[in-house]
N, C-alpha and C positions, 0 to 999 in steps of 0.2 A: 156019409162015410168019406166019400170023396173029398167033402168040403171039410170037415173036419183036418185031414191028412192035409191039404192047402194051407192051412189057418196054422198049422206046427210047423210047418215049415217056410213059411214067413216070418214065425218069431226065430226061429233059429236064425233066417240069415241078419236080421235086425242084432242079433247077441254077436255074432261074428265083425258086424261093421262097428259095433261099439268096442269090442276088443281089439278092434286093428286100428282106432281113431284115437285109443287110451295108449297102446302099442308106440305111436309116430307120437304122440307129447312127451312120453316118454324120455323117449331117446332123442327128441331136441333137446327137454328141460338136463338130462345127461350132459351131451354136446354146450349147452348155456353153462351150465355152474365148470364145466373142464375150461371153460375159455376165461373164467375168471380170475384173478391171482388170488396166492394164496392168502396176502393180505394187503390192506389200503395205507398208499403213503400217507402222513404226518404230514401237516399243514399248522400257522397259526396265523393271525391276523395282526400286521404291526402297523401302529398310527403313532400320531403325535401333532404338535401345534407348535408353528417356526410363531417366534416373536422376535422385537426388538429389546431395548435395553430397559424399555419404558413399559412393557408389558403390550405392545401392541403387534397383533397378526399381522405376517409378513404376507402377500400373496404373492404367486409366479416365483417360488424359491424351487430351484433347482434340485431335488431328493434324488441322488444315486447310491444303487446299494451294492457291497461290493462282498465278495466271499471273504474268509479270512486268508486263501490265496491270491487275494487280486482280482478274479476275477470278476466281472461286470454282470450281475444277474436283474439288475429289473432297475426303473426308472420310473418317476413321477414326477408331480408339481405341487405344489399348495394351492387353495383356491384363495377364494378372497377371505376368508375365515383362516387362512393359514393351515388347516388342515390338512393332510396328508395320511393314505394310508395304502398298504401294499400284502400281500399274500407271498409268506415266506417257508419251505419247507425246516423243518426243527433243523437247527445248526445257531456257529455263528458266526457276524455280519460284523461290517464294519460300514455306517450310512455317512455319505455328506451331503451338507446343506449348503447349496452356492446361492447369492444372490449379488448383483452387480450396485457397489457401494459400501458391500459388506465384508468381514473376513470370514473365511470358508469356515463351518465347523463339524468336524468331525466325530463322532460317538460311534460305540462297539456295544453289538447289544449281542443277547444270546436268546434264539427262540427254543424254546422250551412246554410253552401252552398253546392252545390255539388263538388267546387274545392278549396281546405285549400290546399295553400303553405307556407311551414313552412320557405321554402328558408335554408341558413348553420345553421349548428348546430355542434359546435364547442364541441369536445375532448380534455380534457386536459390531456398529458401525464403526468404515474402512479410517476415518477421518476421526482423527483425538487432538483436542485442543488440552494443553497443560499449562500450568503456571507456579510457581511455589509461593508467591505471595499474591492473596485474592483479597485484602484489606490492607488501608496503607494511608496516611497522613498526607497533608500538604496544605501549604499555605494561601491564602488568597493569591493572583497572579504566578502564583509556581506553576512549571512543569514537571510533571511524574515522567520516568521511564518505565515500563514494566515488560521487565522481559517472559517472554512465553514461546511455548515449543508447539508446532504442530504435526503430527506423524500419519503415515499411511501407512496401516497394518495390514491391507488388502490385499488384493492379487494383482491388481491393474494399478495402472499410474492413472494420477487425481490431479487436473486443472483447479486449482482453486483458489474462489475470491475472498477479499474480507469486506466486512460489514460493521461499523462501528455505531453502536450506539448511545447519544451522552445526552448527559440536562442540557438543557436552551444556553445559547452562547458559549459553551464550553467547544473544544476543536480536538480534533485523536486523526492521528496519522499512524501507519505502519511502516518500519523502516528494515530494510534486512540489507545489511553488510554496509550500513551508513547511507543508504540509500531508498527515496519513500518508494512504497510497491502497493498497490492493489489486490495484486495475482501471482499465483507462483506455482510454477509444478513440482509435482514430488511422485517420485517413480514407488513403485511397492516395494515397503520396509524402509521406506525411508522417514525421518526426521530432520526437521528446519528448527533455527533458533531465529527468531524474531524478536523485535520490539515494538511498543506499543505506548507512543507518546502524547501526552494529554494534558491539555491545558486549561487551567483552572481561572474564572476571570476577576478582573480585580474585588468586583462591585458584586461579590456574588455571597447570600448570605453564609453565614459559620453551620454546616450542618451536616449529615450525611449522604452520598450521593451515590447511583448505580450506574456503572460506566460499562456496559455489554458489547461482546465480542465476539463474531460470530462466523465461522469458515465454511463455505458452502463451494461442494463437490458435489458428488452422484449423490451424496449425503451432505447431511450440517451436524456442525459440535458448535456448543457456543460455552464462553467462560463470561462471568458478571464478577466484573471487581466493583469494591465497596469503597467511596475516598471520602475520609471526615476532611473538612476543610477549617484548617483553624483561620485565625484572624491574621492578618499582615502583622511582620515586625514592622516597628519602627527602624532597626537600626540597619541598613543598606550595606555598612563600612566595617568590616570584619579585618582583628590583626590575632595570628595565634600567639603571638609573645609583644604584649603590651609595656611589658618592663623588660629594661636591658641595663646592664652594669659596663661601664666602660671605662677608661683612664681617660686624666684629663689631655684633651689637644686632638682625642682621638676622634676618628666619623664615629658613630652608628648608624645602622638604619636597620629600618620597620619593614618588613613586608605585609601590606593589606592587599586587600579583597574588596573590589567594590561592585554591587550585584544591582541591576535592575528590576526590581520584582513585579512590575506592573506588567500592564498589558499589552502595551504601544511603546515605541521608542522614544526615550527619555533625557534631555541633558543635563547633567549635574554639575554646577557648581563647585569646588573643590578649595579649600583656602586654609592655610593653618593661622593660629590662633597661639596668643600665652606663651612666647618665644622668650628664651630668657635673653637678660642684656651682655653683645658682644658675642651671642650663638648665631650661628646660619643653619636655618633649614631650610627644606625645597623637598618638592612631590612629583618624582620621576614616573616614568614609563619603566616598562622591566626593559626597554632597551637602551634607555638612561636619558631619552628626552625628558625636559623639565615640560607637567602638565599643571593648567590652571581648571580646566572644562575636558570632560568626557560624554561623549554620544554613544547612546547604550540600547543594544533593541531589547525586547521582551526577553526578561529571565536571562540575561548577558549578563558574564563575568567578565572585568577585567582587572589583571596586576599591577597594582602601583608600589613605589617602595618612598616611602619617607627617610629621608638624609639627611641625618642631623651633627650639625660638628661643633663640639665646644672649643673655648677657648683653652691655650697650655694654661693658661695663670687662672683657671676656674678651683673653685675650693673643692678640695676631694671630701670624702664621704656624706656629702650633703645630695639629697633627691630634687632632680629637678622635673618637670612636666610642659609640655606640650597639648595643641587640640588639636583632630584633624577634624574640619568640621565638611561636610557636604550639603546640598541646596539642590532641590529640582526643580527646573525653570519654571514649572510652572505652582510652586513653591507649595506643594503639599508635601512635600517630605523634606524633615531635614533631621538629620541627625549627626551628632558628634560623638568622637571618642579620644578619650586620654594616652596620650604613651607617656611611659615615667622612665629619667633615666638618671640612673646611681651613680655620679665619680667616685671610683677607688682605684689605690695606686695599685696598678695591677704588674707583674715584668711579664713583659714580651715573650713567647716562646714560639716560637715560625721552624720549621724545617724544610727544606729543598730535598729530594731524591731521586735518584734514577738508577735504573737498574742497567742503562747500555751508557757510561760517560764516556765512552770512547769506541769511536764508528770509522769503518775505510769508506770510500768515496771515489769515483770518478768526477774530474773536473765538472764543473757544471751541474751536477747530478743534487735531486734535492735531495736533503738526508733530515732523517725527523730524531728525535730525542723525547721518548715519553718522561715527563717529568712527576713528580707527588709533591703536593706543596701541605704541609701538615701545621696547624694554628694547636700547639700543645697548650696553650697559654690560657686563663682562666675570664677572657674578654672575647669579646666581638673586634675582628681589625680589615680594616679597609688597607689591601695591601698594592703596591706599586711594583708591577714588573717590567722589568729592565734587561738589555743584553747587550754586551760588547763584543762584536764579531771585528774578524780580521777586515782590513781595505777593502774594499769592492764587494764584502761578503752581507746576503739580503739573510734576517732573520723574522720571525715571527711567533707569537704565543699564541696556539689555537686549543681554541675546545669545541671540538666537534668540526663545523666549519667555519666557526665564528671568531676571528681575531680579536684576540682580548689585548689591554694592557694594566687595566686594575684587576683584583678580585676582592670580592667581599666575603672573607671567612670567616663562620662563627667559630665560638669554643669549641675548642673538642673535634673539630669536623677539618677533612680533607677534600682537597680536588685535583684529580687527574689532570692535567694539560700537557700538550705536543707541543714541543721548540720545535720549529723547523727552517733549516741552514740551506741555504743555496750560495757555493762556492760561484764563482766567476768562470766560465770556461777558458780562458788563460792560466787560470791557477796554476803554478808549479808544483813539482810534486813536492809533496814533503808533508807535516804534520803540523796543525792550526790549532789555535785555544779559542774558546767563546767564554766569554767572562759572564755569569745568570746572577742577579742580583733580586731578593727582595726585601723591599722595604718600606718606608710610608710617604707620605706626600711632601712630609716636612726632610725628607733625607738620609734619614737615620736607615741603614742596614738592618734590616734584623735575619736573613739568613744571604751566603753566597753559595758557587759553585762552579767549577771550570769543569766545560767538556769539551773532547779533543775530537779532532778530524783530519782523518789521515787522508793525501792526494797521493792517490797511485796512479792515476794519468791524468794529459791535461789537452787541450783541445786549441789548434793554431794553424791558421792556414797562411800563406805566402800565395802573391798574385806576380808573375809577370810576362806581361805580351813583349812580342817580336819585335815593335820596334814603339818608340813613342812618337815618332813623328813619320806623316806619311801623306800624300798628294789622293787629290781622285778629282777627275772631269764632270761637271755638272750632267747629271743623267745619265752616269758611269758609276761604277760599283770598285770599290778596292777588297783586296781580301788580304786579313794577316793571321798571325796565331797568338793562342796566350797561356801560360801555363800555371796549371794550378798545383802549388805541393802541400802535403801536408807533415807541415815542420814540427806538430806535438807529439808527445808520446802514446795516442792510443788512435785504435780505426775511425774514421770518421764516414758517415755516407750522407745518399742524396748529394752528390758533390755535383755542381752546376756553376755555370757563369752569366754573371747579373749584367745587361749594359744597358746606358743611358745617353741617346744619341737626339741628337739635334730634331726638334718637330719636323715631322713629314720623311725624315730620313724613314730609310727602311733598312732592317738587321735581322739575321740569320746565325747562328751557334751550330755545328758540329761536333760532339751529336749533345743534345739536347742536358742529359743528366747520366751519370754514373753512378754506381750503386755504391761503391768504397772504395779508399784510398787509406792503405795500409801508412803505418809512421812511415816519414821520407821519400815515399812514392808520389810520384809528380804524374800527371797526366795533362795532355795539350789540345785545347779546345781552336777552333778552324771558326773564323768570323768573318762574316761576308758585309759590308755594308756599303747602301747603295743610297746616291744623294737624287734628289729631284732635276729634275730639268731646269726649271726657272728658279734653281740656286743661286743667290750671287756670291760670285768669286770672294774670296775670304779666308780665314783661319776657323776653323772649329773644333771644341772638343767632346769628344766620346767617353763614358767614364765606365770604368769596369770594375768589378768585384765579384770576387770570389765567396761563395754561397755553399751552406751545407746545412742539415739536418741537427751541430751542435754548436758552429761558428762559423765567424764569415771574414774574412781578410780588410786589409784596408783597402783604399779607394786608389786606382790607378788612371790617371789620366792619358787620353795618344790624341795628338793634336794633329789635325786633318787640315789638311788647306786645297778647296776648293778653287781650281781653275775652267773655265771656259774652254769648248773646245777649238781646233788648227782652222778648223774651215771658216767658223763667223769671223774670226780676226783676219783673214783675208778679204774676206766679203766686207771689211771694216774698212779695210784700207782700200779696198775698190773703189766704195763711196769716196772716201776722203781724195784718190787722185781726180775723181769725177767733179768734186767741185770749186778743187783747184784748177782744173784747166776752165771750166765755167766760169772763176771767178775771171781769169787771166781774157778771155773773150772780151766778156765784159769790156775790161779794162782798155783793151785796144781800141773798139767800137767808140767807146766815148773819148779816146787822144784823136782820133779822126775825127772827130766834128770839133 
């Protein structure tokens, strides 16, 4: 019984510790689910694959992801597969992709699932080479230019080389701003214009050829141009107006072109040919040397002008012809060409103009005169300019810097030229004519023109020292004065005094230079001048002039006369009693014996 009552009361407290051990999971698993929220954030998985332009993975690119406020929420890189991927709460994003040599690029994506494949996402390299023509002609021995752009659309600035690639014997250089280059920097966003020069060679077959170009930075761009090579002209000697009609008596002349087309430097020959009888022709320089031979490097141009002049008593409307023939010394090339030229009686029509024929001036002062010389006339004229200035007055006919006195004007066509007048700085005042003439070799005027020049001042100085004639002791100094006026009617400066004194002499001015001297204003200059010691006694003279900034006076002489000093002429005459009483001894000594 006892045992019984044991046995029920063991299972009771076994029921007890199983209700108090269900009791405490209980109310943790309570306590666990209250600690939980009430729901789980949104997440999605975004990747993608950096490539280049060419479809190849980018590695070590730079992936920042940014909210669409700005702000900086997570960062990665690409592996070597270009790969990339990152863990984004749902929103949207705006991702960039940096890599160094590249331009940044930017994409806005929106997470919305938990897996955004963005799939490639394409780099454009920093460095672009461009060109507008990638196929292009040329001849045997020609050189191509090809101009091309290279740009950095990056973020950094690009050191960068070039690399030229050409068939065997052919030569390509890079030039930018007329000068060859290798290397060039270019800061980010910026653009260069280059050129790309290539030489094609003589001996080189007629066919197609790939000439590649290649800029290498953190990155490379390359461009391949294509060059058909045709075959060499024969003809060297190029004129764009082969026929010309002109009166008879009158020049013409030809302007050619004559072009080196080989590979090496070349000398040509040059000689005309089929001269009609009682014509003169000759093959200038464009600076009007007569040429017989020209020395010409690779692919060198130079201008020649053929002048040709008939006779006045030649029959008009009949055609005549000429050959300009050329020869390279080393006589694979020769070629000729025809110029044909028509006499018809053609009249004359030339005009002179200016828009300023009458100008004021300061003495001395150069004055110009824009001139328009106009050939209305239905010929080519070789015309003779001429001018008649006042006495002492310098004129000349420039174009540009270049003093002309012929021009060669075709039909129909004009040219610009500057007279320009330089009065005398003495000039008086008052108003001057310049007489403009043009006309032809033979005399005949065919236009004039007078233009005026008015002198509102004129420039003159006067010189005179204090005395002209004046003493000084050998290794003694004299000091006098000299004054300088200015006798023209306008200011004159820089006013100074010029002297010219005997070798070894030495001269001093007080004071040195003046800045102006108003009309009729004199001012007096203080001269010291000092002779040597072992001067001999004499006359000398000193010569002076008066000097300025727009004239200079005439020449004044002062006549110096050089004495010895009081003391040796006593010391002179010492001696001289000394060896008259010497001689007087003497003299006694020998009446006694």
């Amino acid at each position: 019984m006892k045992l019984r009552s044991q046995r029920k009361m063991g299972e009771v407290s076994n029921i007890r510790l199983l209700k108090g051990v269900a009791t405490c999971l209980l109310v943790i698993l309570v306590f666990w689910q209250a600690s939980l929220p009430t729901s789980a954030v949104e997440q999605g998985y975004v990747h993608g694959i950096a490539v280049d332009e060419e479809g190849v993975e980018l590695r070590n690119v730079s992936v920042r992801v940014y909210t669409s406020g700005g702000a900086l929420v997570a960062t990665t890189s690409t592996g070597s597969d270009g790969f990339f991927g990152v863990y984004l709460e749902y929103g949207t994003y705006d991702i960039d992709l940096i890599k160094s040599g590249y331009a940044k690029k930017s994409i806005a994506i929106a997470v919305q699932s938990n897996d955004l494949d963005i799939q490639d996402i394409v780099l454009n390299r920093a460095l672009k080479l461009s060109a507008l023509t990638l196929s292009m002609t040329a001849s045997q021995g020609d050189t191509i230019s090809i101009p091309f752009t290279v740009g950095n659309i990056g973020e950094e600035a690009e050191v960068v080389e070039f690399e030229i690639s050409e068939p065997e014997d052919w030569s390509g250089r890079i030039l930018y701003q007329n000068l060859k280059t290798t290397k060039v920097y270019i800061s980010p966003g910026q653009s260069l214009m280059l050129q790309l020069d290539v030489t094609v060679p003589v001996n080189v077959d007629c066919d197609d050829y790939d000439v590649s170009l290649t800029a290498i930075g953190t990155t490379e761009s390359s461009l391949t141009f294509t060059v058909l090579v045709l075959p060499l002209s024969d003809s060297v000697i190029f004129c764009q107006f082969p026929g010309k009609s002109v009166a008879p008596g009158d020049t013409v002349q030809f302007q050619l072109k004559l072009k080196n087309p080989l590979g090496a430097e070349m000398r040509f020959k040059i000689s005309l040919d089929s001269i009609p009888a009682n014509w003169t022709a000759s093959v200038k320089s464009a600076s009007g040397e007569y040429v017989t031979a020209v020395i010409l490097d690779s692919n060198e141009f130079v201008d020649l002008v053929v002048e040709v002049k008939s006779p006045s008593t030649a029959e008009p409307g009949k055609e005549y012809g000429i050959s300009v023939n050329v020869e390279s010394s080393d006589g694979n090339i020769m070629s000729s060409l025809p110029l044909n030229i028509v006499l018809n009686e053609i009249e004359k029509d030339v005009k002179i103009t200016t828009k300023f024929p009458e100008v004021t001036v300061e003495a001395g002062e150069l004055v110009q005169y824009p001139i328009t010389i106009a050939n209305l006339g239905g010929t080519d004229t070789l015309l003779l300019l001429s001018a008649e200035p006042p006495a002492e007055w310098k004129t000349a006919f420039k174009s540009g810097t270049l003093e002309v006195s012929r021009l060669y004007l075709e039909a129909g066509k004009s040219e610009n030229l500057v007279i320009e007048a330089t009065p005398p700085s003495t000039a008086n005042i008052g108003t001057y004519e310049i007489l403009v003439q043009v006309g032809s070799e033979d005399g005949v005027i065919y236009a004039m023109m007078k233009l005026k020049a008015t002198i509102v001042g004129s420039y003159a100085l006067s010189l005179k020292p204090s005395t002209l004639l004046t003493s000084i002791t050998t290794g003694g100094s004299v000091t006098f004065t000299a004054s300088i006026t200015n006798t023209g009617s306008t200011s004159i400066t820089g006013v100074r005094l010029g002297i010219e004194a005997p070798e070894e002499w030495e001269s001093s001015i007080t004071p040195t230079i003046i800045e102006k001297l108003e009309p009729l204003e004199s001012f007096t200059f203080t001269l010291v001048v000092k002779a040597p010691e072992d001067t001999v006694a004499g006359d000398y003279l000193i010569t002076l002039k008066g000097l300025s900034d727009q004239v200079t006076s005439d020449s004044v002489q002062v006549r110096v006369t050089a004495t010895t000093p009081t003391s040796w002429g006593l010391i002179g005459v010492g001696i001289a009693v000394v060896v008259v009483i010497a001689l007087v001894l003497v003299f006694m000594k020998l009446k006694r014996r």
